[in-house]
C-alpha positions in Angstrom: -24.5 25.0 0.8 -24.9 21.3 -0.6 -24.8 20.3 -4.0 -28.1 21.1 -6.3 -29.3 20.9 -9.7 -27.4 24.4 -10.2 -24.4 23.1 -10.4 -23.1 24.9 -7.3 -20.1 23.0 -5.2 -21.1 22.5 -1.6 -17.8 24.2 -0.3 -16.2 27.6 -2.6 -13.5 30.0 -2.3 -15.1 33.7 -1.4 -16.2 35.5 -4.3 -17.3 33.2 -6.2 -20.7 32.2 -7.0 -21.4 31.5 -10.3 -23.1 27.8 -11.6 -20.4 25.5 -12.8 -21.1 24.9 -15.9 -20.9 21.5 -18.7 -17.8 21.0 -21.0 -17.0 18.3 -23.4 -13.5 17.4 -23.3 -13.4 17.2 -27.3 -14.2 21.0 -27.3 -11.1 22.1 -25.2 -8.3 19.3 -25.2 -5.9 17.7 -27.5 -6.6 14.0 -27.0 -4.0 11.2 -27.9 -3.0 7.8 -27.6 -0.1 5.5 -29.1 -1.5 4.1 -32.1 -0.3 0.2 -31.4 3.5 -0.5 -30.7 5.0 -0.3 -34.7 6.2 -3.4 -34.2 8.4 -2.2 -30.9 9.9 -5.0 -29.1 10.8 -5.3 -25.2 14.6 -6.3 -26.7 14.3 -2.5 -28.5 14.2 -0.8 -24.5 17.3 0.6 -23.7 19.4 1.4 -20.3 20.7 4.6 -21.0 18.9 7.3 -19.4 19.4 10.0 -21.5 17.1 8.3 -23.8 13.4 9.2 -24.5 11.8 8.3 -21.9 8.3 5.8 -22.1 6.2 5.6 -19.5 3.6 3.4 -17.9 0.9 2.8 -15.5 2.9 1.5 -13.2 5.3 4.0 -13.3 2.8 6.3 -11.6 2.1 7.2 -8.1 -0.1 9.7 -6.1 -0.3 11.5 -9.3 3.4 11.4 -10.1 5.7 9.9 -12.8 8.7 8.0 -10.9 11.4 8.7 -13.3 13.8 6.7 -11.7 11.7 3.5 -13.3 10.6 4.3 -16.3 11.2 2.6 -19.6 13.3 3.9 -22.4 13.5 3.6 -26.1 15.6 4.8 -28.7 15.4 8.3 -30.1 14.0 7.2 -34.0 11.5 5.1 -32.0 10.5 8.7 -29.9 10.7 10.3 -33.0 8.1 8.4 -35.1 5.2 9.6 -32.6 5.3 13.0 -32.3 1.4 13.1 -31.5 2.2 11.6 -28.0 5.2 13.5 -27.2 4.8 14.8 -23.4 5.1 18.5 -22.7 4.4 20.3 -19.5 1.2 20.3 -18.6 0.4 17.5 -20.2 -2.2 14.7 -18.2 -1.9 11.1 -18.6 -3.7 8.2 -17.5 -4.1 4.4 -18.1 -6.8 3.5 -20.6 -6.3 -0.4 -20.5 -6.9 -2.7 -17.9 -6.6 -0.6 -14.5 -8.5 2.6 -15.5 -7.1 5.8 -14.4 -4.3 6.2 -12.2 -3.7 10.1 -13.5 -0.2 11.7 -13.4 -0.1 15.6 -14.1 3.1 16.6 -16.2 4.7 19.4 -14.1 8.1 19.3 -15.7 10.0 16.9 -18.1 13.5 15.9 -16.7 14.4 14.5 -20.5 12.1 13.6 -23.3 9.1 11.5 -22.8 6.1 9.6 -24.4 3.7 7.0 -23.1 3.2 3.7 -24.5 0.2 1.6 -25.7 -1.3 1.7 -22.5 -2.1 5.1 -21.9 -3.7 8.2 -22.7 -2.7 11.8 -23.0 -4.5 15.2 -22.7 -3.5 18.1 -23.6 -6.1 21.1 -22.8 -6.3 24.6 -23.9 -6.2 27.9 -22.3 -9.7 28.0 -21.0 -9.2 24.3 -19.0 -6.3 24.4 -16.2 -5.0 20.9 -16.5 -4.4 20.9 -12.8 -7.8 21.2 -12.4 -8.8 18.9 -15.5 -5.9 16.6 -13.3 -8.2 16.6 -10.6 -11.3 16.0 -12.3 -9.6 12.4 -13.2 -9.8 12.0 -9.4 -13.0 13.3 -8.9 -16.2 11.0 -8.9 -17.4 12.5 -12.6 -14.5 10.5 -14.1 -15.0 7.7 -11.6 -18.7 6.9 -12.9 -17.2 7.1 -16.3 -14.6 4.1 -15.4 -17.4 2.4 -13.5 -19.5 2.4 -17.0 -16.3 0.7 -19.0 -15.8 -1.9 -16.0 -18.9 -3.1 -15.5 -19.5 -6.3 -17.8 -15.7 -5.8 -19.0 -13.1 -8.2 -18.3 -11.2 -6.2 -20.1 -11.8 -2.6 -19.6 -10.7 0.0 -22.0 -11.7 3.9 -22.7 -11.4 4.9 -26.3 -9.8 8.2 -27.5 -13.8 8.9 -29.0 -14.8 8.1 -24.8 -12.8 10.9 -23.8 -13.8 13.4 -26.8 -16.9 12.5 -25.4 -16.9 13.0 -21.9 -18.9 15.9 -20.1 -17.1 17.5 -16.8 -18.8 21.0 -15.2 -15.9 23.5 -14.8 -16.1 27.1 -13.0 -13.9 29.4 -14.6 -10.6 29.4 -15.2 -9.3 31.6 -12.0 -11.5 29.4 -9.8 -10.2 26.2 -11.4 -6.3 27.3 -11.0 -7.4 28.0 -7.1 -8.7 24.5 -7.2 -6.0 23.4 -8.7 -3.2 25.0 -6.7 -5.0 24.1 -2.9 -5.4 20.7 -4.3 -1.5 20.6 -5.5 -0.6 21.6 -1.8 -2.3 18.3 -0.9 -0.8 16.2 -3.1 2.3 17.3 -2.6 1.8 16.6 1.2 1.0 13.0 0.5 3.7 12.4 -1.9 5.8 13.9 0.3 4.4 11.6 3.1 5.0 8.3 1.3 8.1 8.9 0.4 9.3 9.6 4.0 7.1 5.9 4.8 9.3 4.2 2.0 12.6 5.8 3.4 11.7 4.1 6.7 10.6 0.8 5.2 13.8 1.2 3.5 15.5 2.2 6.7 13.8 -0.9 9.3 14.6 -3.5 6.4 17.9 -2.4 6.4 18.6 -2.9 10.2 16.6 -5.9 10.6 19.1 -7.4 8.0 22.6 -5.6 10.3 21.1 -5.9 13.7 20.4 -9.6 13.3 23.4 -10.9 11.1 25.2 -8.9 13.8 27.5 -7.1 11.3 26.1 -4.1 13.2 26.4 -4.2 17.0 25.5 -1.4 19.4 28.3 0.2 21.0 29.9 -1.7 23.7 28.9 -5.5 23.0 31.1 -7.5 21.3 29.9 -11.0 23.0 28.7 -14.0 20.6 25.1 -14.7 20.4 24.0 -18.0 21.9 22.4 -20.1 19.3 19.1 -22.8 20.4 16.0 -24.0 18.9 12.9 -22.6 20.1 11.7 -25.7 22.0 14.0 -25.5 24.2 13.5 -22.2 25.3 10.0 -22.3 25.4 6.5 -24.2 24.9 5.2 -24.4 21.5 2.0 -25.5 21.4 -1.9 -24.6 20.3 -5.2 -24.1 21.9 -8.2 -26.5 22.3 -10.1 -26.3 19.5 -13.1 -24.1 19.0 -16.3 -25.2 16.3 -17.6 -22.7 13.8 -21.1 -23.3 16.2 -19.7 -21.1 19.3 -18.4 -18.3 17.0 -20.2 -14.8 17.9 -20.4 -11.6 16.6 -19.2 -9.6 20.2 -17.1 -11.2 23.0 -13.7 -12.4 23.7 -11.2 -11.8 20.5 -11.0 -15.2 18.2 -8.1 -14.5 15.6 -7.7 -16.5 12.8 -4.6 -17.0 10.2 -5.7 -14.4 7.8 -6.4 -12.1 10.6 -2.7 -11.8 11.8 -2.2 -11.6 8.6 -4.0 -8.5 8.3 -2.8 -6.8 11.7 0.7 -7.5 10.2 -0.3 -5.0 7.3 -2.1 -2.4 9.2 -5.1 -3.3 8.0 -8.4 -3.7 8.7 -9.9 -7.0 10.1 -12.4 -8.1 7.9 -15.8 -9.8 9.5 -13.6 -10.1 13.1 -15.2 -13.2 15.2 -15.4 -13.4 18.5 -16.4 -16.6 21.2 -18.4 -16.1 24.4 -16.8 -15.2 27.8 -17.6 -18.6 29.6 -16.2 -20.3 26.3 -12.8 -18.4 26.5 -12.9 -19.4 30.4 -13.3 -23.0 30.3 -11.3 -23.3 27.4 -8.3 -21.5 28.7 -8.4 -23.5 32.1 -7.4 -26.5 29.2 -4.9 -24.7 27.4 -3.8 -21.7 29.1 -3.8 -18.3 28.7 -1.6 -15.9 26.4 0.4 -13.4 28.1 2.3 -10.4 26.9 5.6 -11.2 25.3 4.0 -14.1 24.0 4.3 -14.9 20.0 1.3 -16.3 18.0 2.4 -17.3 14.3 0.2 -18.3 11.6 0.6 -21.8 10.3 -1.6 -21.8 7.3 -1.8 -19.7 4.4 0.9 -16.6 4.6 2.7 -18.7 7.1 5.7 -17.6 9.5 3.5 -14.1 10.3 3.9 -13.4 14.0 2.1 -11.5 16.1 3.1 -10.0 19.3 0.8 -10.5 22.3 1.4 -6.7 24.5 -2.0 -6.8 27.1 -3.5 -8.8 29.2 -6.5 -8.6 27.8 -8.2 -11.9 26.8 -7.7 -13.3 23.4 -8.3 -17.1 21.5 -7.1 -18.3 18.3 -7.7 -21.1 16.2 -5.8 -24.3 16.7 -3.5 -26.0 14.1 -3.7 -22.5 12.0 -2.3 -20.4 14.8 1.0 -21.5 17.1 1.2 -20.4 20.4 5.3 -19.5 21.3 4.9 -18.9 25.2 7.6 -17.2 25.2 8.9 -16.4 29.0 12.7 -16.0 28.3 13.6 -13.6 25.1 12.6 -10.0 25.1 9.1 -9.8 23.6 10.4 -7.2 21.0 13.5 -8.8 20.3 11.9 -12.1 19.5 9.2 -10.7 17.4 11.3 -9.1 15.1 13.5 -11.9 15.1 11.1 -14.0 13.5 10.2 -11.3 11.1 13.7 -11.2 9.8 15.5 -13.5 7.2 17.1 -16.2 9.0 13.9 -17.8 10.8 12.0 -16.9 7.9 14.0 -18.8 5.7 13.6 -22.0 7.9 9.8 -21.9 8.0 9.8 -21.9 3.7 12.5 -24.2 3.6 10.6 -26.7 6.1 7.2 -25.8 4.9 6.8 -29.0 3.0 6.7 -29.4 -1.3 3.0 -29.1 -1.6 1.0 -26.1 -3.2 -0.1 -25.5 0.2 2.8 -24.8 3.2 2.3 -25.3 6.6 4.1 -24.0 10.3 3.6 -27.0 12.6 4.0 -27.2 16.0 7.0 -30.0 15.5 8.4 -27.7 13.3 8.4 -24.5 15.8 10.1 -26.2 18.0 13.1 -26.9 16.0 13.4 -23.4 14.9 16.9 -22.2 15.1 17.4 -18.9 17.0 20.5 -16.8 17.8 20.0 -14.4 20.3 22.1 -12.0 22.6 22.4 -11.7 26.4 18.8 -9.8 27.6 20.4 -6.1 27.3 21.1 -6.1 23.9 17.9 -8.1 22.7 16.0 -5.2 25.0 18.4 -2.5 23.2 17.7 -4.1 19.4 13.9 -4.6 20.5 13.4 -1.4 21.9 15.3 0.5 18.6 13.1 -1.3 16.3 9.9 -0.8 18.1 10.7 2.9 17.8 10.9 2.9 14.4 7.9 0.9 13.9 6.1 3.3 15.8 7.7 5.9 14.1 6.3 3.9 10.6 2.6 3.6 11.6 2.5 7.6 13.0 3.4 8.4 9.6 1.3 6.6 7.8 -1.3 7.6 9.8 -0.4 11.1 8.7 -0.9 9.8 4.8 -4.2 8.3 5.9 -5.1 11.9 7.2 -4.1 13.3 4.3 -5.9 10.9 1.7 -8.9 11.8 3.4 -8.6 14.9 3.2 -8.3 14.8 -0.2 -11.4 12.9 -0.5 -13.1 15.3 1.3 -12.1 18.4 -0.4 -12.8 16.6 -3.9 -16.3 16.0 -2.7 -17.1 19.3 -1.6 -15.0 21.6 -3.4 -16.2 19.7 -6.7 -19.8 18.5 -8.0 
């Protein structure tokens, strides 16, 4: 079934079949926001934790209110807004600035408002707020925000926006089964995240011990040999390529910003490519890269590496790309080598005391290393691969996830 002018969802639990029908959120929900600051000052915030607790925007994620972050102020200052103090069940949202961003009040560890910034909502017996939760997320309060945005540079939605807004809504037993498939979801994806910050947490932490060596792997005890890149391998560049030859399919042309994006696991945006008899004649000039070779922006984000793993053929652009042909360190050890502090700290400290920082070629080559004899680079390489790997399968999990969620709001809603 698809969506229709009878207000029908294109996906349903069985047994239910009636039309959704229209609500106005002023007719079922207690609707409140901090009335200014009363003269509160940052200097008033307090570090005790069993204070009220104030929260934020940014103290929200997936839905959730980090608790660990949030502000707080003193009691009397709790106490002199009553209207916005949180109970379970409670949804808030930002109504300044970044619209949105929805957290649904499950349970209250301690006391708890919102400041200036947000909303809260408070609906009756005939709304479910996990459903009204995820009609935030749904596209009925997205065309809302997309009203206040639009010729806003500084969007807001007013309490009178809200009292105003129409939603369609089955009933109540079908919105707490929307609600409670939808919770499963979310819980998955917070759950998912915060396994991906553990190991971000994790890898940053052994990048820091592997490489300072205050962690060594169980029978090495040897000193790490210290050199400068240049004389362990060629640094160099390509022969350049004009914007002329560019093409839309071929051979792979990176670009600073495009290892910058690759680093991130993100999407290259507008890739470009140059023509197979280009590539050839140029790389009978320059050369070709080969895996375990390191190219490493030099413009821009500078100091990002990327790790060349296939044969396949690839170009880049000269002076914003260096080429480390690297033939001697482990390819995985010496990538995440230069990801860590100490030859990251060089580049920024070398980069030059303009508004702009560059990576030269002169200045790879002086690039201090320290490095191990070959087992233990392969050892530390091999380790950190596996948790990278172990990083992007899980946050392609949360990718999964996300859109499933987009899915289900799209079909399960209308």
């Amino acid at each position: 079934m698809s969506k229709d002018a009878k207000n029908v969802p294109a996906l349903r639990f069985k047994g239910y079949s009636d039309a959704w029908e229209k609500r106005k959120l002023g007719d079922y929900a207690i609707i409140k926001g901090r009335l200014g600051w009363k003269s509160l000052k940052q200097d008033e915030y307090t570090n005790n934790p069993l204070d009220p607790s104030m929260i934020a925007g940014r103290h929200i994620s997936n839905g959730i209110v980090n608790w660990s972050i949030v502000d707080h102020i003193p009691q009397w200052r709790y106490d002199e807004s009553p209207e916005i103090a949180l109970e379970e069940g409670d949804v808030i949202f930002s109504k300044d600035g970044s619209l949105g961003n929805p957290a649904l009040i499950n349970s209250l560890p301690n006391r708890a408002t919102i400041n200036s910034t947000m909303m809260m909502v408070r609906t009756n017996s005939k709304i479910s707020s996990g459903f009204f939760f995820q009609i935030l997320n749904s596209s009925q309060f997205q065309n809302l925000i997309r009203i206040k945005v639009s010729g806003s540079s500084i969007p807001h939605l007013f309490q009178a926006d809200m009292t105003k807004f129409i939603f369609l809504a089955p009933s109540i037993l079908e919105q707490q089964q929307l609600s409670n498939l939808l919770q499963i979801n979310d819980h998955l994806i917070a759950a998912t995240q915060h396994k991906i910050d553990a190991l971000e947490q994790a890898k940053k932490a052994l990048l820091q011990r592997l490489f300072d060596q205050s962690w060594r792997f169980k029978g090495y005890s040897d000193p790490w040999e210290k050199r400068k890149l240049g004389e362990l391998m060629k640094v160099t560049s390509v022969k350049r390529v004009h914007q002329s030859d560019w093409r839309q399919e071929g051979v792979p042309f990176l670009r600073a910003r495009d290892i910058v994006a690759i680093n991130k696991n993100q999407k290259v945006k507008e890739p470009i490519y140059i023509s197979r008899d280009l590539y050839e004649r140029y790389s009978e000039q320059s050369g070709r890269v080969t895996p375990g070779d390191l190219l490493v922006t030099g413009v821009g984000s500078i100091g990002i590496p990327f790790l060349i793993k296939t044969e396949s053929p690839i170009y880049f652009k000269d002076g914003n790309i260096i080429w480390f042909q690297n033939r001697t360190l482990d390819p995985a050890f010496f990538y995440f080598q230069f990801t860590g502090n100490s030859i990251q700290t060089y580049i920024l400290s070398t980069s030059g005391k303009g508004t702009v920082g560059t990576f030269t070629i002169a200045t790879g080559k002086q690039t201090p290393i320290v490095f191990p004899k070959k087992t233990e680079q392969k050892l530390i390489g091999s380790t950190m691969s596996d948790l990278d790997n172990l990083i992007a399968a899980t946050q392609s999990r949360l990718s999964s996830l996300e859109l499933l969620k987009k899915a289900l709001l799209q079909d399960l809603f209308i």
